[in-house]
N, C-alpha and C positions, 0 to 999 in steps of 0.2 A: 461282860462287854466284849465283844469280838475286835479282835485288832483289826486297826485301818491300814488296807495295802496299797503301799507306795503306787505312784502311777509312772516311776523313773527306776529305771534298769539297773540293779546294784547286784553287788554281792557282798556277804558273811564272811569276814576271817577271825575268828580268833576273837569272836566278837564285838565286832568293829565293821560298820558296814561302811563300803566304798561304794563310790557312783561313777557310772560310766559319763564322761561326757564327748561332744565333738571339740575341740579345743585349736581354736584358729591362729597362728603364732604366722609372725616373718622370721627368715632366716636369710643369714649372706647368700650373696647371690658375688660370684665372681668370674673373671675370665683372665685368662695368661695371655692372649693372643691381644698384637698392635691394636690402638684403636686413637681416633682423633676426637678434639674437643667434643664436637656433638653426639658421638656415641657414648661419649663418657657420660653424657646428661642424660642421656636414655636409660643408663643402666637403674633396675629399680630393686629394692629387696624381694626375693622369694615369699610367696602367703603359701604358705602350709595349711594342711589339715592332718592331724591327729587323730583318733578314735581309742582312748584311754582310760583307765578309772583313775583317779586324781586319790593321790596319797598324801599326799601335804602342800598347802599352799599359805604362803607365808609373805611381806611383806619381798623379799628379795628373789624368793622361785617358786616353781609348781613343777615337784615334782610326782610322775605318774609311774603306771603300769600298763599292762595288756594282757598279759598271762599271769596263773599264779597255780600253789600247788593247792590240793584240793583234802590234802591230809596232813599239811603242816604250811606252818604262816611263812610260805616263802613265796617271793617273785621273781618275774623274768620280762624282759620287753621293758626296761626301763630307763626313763630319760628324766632330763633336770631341763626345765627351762627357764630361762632368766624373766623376771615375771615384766620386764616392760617389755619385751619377745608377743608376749599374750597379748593376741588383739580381742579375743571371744572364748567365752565358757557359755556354751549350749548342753544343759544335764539333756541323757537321751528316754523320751519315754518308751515304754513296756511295749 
C-alpha cells in the first residue's frame, strides 16, 4: 500500500516531523513619548504574523522554529510564545 502524502508543508528531523504553520499572536505595543487620556484609549496591542514550524505546544507556550540544520537535529530562528499571545494556528499547505 503506497503511503498517503500529506497535503501540509512539513519537514523530517530526527524522525520527527514538524509543520509549518502561519501563526497570528499580539504583542506589546508601546510608546515613551507624552500622551493625554484619549490617546492612551487608542493605544491597541500589536497582531503579528509569524511563518514557523511549531515545535511544542503545550498548555502554557508554542514554541517554534524557521531554520534548522539538515545534518543534525539542530535549530535556529527561535521563539517561545506565551500561548494566550496566540490568536491563530493556520498549518500551511504544499
Amino acid at each position: 500500500m503506497a503511503n498517503k502524502k500529506s497535503k501540509y508543508k512539513s519537514t523530517l528531523i530526527s524522525n520527527k516531523r514538524y509543520y509549518l504553520y502561519k501563526i497570528t499572536w499580539e504583542d506589546i505595543f508601546g510608546d515613551s513619548g507624552h500622551a493625554d487620556a484619549a490617546e492612551m484609549l487608542k493605544m491597541k496591542p500589536a497582531i503579528m504574523v509569524t511563518y514557523a514550524y511549531i515545535f511544542l505546544k503545550d498548555k502554557n507556550r508554542l514554541i517554534t522554529f524557521s531554520s534548522y540544520d539538515t545534518e543534525a537535529e539542530a535549530f535556529s530562528d527561535r521563539n517561545v510564545l506565551p500561548i494566550g499571545c496566540v490568536k491563530r494556528l493556520e498549518k500551511i499547505n504544499v
